[in-house]
Backbone as JSON Lines, residues from 0, in Angstrom:
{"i":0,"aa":"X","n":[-18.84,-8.65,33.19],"ca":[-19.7,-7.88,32.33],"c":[-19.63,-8.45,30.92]}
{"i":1,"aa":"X","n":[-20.74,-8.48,30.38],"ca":[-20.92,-8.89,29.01],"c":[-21.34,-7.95,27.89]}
{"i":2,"aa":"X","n":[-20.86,-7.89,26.65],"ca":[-20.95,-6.72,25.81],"c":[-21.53,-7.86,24.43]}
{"i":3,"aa":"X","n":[-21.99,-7.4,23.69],"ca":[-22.43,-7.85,22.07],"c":[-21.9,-6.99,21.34]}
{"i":4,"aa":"X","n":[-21.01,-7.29,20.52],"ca":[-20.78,-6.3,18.76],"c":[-21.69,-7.46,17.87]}
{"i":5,"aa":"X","n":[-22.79,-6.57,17.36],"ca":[-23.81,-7.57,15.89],"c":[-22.79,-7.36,14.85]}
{"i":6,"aa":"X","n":[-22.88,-8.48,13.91],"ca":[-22.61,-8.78,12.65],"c":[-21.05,-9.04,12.8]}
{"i":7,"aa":"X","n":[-20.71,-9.54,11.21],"ca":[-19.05,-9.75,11.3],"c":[-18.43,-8.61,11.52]}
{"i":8,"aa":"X","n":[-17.21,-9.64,12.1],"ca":[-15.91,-8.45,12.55],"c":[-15.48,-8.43,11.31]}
{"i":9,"aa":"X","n":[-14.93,-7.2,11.0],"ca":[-13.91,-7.15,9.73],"c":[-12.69,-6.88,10.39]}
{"i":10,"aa":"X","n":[-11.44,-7.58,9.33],"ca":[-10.15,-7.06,10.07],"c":[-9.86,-6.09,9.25]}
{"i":11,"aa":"X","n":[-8.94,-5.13,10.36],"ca":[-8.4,-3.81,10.21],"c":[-7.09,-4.31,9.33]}
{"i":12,"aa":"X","n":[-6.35,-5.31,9.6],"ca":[-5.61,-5.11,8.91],"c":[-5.08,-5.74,7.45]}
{"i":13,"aa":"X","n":[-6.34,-6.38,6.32],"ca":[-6.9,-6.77,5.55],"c":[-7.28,-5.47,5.1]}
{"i":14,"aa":"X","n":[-8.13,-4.84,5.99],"ca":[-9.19,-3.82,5.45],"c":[-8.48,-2.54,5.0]}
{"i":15,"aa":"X","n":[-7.77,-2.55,4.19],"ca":[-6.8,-1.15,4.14],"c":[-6.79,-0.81,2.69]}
{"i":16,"aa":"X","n":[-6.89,0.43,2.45],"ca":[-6.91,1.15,0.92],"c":[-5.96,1.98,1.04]}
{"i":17,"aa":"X","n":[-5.48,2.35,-0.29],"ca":[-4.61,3.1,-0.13],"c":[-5.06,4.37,-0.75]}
{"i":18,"aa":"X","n":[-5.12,5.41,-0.4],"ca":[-5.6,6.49,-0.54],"c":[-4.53,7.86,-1.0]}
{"i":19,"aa":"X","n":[-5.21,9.07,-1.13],"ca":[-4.13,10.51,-0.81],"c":[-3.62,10.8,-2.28]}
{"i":20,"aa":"X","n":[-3.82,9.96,-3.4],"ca":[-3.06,10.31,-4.58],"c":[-4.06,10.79,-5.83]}
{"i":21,"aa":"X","n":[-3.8,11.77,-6.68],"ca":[-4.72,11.83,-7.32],"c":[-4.17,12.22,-8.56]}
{"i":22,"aa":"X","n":[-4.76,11.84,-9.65],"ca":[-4.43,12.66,-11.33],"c":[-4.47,13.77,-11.23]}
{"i":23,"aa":"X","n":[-4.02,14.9,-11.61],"ca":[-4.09,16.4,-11.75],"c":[-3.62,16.74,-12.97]}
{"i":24,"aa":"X","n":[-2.9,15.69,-13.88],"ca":[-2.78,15.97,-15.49],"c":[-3.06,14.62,-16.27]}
{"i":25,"aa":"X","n":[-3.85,14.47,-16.41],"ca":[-3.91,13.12,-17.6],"c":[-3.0,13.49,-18.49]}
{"i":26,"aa":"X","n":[-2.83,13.96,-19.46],"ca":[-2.34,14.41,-20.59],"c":[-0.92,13.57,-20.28]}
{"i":27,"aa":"X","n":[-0.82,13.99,-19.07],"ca":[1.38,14.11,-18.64],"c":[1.24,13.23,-17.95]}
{"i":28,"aa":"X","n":[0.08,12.47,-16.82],"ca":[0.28,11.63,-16.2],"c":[1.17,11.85,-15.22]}
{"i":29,"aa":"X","n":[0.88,13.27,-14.31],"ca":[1.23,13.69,-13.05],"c":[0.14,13.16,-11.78]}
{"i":30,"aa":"X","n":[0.7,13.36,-10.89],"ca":[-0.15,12.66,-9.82],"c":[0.32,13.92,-8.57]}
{"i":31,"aa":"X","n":[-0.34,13.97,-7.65],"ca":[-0.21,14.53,-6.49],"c":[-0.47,14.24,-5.12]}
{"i":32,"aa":"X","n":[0.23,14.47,-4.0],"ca":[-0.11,13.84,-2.86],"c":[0.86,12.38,-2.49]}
{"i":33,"aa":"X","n":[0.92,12.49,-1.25],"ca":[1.63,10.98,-0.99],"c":[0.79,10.11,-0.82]}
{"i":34,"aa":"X","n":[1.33,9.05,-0.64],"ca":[0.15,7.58,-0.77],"c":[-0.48,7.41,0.74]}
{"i":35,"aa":"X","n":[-1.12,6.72,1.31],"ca":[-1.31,6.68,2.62],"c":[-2.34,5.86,2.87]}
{"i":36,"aa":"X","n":[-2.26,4.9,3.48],"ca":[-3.43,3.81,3.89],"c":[-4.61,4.74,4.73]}
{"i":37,"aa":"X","n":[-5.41,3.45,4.58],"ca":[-6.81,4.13,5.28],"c":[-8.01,3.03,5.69]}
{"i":38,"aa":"X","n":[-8.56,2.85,6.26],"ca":[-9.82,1.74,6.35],"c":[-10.54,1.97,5.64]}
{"i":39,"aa":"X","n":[-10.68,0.77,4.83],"ca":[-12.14,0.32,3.59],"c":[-13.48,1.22,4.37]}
{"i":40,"aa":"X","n":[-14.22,1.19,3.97],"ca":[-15.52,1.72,3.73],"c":[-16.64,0.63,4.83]}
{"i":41,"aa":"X","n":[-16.21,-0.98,4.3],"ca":[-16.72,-2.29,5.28],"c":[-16.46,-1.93,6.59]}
{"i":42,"aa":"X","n":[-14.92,-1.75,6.84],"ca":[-14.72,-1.12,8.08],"c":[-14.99,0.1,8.75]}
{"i":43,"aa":"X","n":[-15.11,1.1,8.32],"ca":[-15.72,2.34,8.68],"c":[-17.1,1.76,9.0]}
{"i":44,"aa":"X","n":[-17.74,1.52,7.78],"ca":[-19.13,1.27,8.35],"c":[-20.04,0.26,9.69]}
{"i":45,"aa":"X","n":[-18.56,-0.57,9.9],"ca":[-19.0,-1.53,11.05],"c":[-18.64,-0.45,12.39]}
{"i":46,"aa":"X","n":[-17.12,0.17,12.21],"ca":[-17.22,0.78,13.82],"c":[-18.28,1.85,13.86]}
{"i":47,"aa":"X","n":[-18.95,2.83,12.7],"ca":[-20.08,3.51,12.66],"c":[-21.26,2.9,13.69]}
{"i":48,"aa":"X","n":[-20.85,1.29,13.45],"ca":[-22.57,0.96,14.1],"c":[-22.05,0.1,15.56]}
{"i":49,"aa":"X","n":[-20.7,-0.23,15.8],"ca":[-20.1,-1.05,16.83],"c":[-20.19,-0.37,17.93]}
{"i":50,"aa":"X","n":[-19.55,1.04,17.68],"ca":[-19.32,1.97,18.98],"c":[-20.55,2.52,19.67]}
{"i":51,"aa":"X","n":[-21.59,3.06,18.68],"ca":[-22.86,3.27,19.39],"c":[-23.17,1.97,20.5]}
{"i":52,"aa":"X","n":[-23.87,0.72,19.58],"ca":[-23.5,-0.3,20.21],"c":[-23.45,-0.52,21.28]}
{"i":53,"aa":"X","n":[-21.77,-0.69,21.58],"ca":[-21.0,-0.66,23.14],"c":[-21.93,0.31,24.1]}
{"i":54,"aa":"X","n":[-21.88,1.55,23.67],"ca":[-22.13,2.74,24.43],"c":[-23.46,2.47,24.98]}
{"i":55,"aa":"X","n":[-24.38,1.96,24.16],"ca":[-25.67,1.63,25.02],"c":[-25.88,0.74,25.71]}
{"i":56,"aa":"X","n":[-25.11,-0.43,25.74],"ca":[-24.85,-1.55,26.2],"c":[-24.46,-1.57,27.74]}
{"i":57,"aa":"X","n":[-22.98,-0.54,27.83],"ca":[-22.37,-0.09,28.7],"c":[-23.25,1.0,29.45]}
{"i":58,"aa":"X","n":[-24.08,1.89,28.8],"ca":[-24.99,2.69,29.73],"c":[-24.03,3.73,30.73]}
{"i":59,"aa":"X","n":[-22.44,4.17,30.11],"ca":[-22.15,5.1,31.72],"c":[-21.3,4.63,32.49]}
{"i":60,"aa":"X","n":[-21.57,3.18,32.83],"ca":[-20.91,2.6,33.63],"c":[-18.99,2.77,33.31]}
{"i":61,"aa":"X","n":[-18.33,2.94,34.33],"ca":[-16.53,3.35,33.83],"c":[-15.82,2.82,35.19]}
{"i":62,"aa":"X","n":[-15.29,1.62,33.82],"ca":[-13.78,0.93,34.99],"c":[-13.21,1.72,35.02]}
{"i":63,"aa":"X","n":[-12.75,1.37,35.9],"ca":[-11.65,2.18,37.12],"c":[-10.83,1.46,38.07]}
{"i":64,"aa":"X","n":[-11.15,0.1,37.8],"ca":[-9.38,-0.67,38.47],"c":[-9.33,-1.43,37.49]}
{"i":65,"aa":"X","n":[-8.11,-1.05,36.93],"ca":[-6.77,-1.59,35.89],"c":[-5.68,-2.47,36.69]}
{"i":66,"aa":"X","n":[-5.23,-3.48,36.13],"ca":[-5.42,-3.92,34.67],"c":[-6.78,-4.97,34.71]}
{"i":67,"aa":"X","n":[-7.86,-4.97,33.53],"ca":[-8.41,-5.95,33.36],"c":[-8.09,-7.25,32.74]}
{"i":68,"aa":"X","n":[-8.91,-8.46,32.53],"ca":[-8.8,-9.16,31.86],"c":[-10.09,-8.78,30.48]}
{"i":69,"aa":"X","n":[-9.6,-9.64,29.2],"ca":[-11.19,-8.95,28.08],"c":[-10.89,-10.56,27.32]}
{"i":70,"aa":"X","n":[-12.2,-11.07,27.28],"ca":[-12.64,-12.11,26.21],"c":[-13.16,-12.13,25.79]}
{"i":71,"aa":"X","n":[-12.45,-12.33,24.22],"ca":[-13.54,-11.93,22.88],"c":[-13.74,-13.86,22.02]}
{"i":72,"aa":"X","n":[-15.14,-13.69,22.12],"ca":[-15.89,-14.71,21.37],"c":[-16.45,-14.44,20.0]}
{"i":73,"aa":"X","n":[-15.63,-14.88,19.06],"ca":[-16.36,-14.54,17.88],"c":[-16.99,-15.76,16.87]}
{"i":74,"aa":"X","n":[-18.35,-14.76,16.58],"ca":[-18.94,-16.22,15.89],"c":[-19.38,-15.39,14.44]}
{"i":75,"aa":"X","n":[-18.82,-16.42,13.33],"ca":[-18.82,-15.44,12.36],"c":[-20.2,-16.34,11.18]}
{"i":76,"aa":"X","n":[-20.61,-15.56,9.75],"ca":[-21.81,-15.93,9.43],"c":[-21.16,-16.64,8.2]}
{"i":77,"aa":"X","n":[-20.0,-16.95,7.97],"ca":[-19.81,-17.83,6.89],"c":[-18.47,-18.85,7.48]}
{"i":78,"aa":"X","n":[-18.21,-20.07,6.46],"ca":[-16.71,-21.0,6.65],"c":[-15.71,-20.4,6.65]}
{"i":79,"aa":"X","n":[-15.48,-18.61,5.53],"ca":[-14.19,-18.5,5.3],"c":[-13.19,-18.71,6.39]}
{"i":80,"aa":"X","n":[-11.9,-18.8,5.8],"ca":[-10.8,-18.32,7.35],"c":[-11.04,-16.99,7.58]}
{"i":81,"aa":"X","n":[-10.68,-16.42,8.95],"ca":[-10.82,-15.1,9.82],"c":[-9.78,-15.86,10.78]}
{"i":82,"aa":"X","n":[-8.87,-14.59,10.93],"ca":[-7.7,-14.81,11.44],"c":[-8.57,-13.81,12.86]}
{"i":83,"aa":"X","n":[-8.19,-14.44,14.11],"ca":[-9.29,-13.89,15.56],"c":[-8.1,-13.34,15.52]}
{"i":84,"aa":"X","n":[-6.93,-12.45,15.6],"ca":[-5.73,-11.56,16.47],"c":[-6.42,-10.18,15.43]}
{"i":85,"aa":"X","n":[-6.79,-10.19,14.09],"ca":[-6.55,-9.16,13.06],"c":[-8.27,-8.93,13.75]}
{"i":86,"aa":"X","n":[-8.85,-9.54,13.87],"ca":[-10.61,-8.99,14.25],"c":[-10.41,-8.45,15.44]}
{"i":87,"aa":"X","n":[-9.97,-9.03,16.52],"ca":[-9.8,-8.37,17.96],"c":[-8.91,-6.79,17.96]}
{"i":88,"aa":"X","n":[-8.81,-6.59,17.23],"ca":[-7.85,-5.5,16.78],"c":[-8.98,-4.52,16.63]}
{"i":89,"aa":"X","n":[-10.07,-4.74,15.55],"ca":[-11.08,-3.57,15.68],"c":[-12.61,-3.7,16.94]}
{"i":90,"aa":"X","n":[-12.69,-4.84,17.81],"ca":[-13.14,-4.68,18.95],"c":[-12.2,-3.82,19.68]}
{"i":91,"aa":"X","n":[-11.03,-3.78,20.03],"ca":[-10.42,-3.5,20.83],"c":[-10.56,-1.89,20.97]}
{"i":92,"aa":"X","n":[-10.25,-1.64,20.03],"ca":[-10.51,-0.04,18.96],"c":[-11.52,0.2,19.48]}
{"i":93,"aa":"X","n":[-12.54,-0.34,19.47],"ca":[-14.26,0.14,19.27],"c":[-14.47,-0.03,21.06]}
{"i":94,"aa":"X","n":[-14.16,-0.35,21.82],"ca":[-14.09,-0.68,23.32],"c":[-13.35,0.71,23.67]}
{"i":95,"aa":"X","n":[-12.35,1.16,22.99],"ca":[-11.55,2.39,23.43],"c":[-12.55,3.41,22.95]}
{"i":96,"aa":"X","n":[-12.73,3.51,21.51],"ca":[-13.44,4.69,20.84],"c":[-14.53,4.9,21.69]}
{"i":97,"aa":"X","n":[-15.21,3.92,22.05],"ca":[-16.96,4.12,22.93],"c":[-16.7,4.75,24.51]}
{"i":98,"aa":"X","n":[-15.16,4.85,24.76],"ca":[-15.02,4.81,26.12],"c":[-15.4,4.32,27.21]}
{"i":99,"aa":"X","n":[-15.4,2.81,26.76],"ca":[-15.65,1.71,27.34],"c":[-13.9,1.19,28.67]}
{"i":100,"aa":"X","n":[-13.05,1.6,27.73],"ca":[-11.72,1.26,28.3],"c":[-10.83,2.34,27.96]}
{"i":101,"aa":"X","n":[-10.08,2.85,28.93],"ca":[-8.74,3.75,28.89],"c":[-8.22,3.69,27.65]}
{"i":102,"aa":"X","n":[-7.72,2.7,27.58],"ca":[-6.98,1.92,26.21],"c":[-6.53,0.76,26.61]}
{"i":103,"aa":"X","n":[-5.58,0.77,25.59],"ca":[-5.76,-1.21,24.93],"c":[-4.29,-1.54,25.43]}
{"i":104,"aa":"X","n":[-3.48,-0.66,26.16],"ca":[-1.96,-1.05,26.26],"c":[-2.09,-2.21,27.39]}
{"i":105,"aa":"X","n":[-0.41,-3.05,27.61],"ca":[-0.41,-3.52,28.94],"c":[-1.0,-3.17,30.24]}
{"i":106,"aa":"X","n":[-1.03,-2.07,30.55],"ca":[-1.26,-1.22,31.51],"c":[-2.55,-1.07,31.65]}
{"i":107,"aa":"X","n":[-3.31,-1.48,30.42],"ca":[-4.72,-1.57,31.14],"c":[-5.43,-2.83,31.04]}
{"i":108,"aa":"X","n":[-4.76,-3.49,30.12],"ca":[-5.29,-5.01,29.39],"c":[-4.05,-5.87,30.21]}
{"i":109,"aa":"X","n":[-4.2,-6.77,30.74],"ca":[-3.39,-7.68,31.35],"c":[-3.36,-8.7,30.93]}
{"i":110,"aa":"X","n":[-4.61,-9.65,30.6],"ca":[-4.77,-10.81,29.4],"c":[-5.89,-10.28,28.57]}
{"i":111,"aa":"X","n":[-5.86,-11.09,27.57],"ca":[-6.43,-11.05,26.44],"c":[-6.52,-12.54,25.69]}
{"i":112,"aa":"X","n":[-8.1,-13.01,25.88],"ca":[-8.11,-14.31,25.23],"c":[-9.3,-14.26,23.96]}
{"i":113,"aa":"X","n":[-8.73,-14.48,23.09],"ca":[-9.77,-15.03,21.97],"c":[-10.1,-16.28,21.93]}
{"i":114,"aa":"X","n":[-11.14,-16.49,21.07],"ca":[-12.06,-17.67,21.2],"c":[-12.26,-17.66,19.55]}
{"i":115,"aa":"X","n":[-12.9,-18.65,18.79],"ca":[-13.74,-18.76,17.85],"c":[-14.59,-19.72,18.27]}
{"i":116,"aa":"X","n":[-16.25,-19.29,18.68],"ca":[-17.25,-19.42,18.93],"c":[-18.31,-20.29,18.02]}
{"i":117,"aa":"X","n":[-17.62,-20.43,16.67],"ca":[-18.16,-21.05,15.64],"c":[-19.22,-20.23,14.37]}
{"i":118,"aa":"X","n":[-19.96,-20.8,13.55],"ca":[-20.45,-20.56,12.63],"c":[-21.73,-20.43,13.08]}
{"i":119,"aa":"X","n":[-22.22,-18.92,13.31],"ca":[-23.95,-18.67,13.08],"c":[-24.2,-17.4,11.96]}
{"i":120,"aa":"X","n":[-24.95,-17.97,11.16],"ca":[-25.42,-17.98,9.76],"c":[-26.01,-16.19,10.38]}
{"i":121,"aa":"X","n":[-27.46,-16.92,11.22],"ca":[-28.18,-15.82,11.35],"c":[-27.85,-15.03,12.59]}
{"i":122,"aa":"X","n":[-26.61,-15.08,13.42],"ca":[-26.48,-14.23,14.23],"c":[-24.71,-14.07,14.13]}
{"i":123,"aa":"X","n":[-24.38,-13.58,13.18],"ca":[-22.65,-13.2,13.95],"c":[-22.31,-11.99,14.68]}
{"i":124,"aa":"X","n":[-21.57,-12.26,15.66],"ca":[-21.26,-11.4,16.5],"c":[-19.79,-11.52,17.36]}
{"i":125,"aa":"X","n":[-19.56,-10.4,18.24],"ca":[-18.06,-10.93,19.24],"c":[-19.22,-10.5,21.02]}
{"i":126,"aa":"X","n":[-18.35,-11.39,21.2],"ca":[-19.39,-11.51,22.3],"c":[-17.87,-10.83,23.79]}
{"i":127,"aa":"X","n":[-18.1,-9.87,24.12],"ca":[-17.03,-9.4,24.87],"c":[-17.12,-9.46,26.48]}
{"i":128,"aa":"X","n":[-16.54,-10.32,27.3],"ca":[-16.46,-10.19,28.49],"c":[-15.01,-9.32,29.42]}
{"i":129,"aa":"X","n":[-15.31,-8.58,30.24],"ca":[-14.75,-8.19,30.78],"c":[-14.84,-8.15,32.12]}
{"i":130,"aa":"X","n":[-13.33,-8.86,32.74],"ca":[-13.56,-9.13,33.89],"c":[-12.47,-8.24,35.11]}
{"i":131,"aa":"X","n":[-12.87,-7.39,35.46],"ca":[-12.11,-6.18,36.21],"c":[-12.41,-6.63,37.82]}
C-alpha cells in the first residue's frame, strides 16, 4: 500500500518551543508556571493537514496482522540538511493519529527504512509504503 504526505516534513524534534511561563508582574519581574516544550506552530500546522490526508487516502481500510514493515521516501523542496530519523518521527505520529496504525512500537513496526528521495522544488512529499 502506498500513502502521500504533500509538502515538507518538519522535524518534531527541531520543532519545539518552549512554552507555560508568563509575566504576571513586570514591575518585580515575577513569572508563573513551569516551562514546558511544545510543537512550533510549522508543525502543528503540517499534522493539521497530514492526518486528514492519510485518512482519505486510507479510506477505512485497518491492518490487522502485525508486525508490519513501513517505508518512508522523502523528497524535500529545498538543499538544506534534513536529518530523515527526526522527519519520520512526525509521519510516524501522523500514521498513528489518522488511525492508520496501532502504533509505532516494536510490536507493531518490525522494520523501518528511510530513504531520501531527493530534491523536488514543486512537489515535496514522504511517500509511505506499507507492507503487512
Amino acid at each position: 500500500m502506498k500513502l502521500i504526505i504533500t509538502g515538507n516534513t518538519p522535524s518534531l524534534k527541531n520543532g519545539k518551543q518552549i512554552s507555560g511561563i508568563r509575566l504576571i508582574d513586570k514591575a518585580r519581574k515575577l513569572w508563573q508556571g513551569q516551562p514546558f516544550l511544545r510543537s512550533s506552530d510549522a508543525v502543528k500546522k503540517w499534522q493539521k493537514t497530514a492526518i486528514p490526508e492519510l485518512k482519505k487516502q486510507f479510506d477505512g481500510y485497518k491492518i490487522t496482522c502485525y508486525p508490519i514493515s513501513v517505508t518512508m521516501i522523502f523528497y524535500f523542496d529545498n538543499l538544506r540538511r534534513h536529518d530523515l530519523d527526526n522527519a519520520s518521527a512526525g509521519c510516524m505520529d501522523a500514521l498513528t493519529d489518522s488511525g492508520i496504525i496501532e502504533d509505532d512500537n516494536v510490536k507493531f513496526i518490525d522494520c523501518l527504512t528511510l530513504q531520501y528521495g531527493g530534491h523536488d522544488k514543486i512537489n515535496p512529499r514522504c511517500e509511505i509504503y506499507i507492507d503487512d
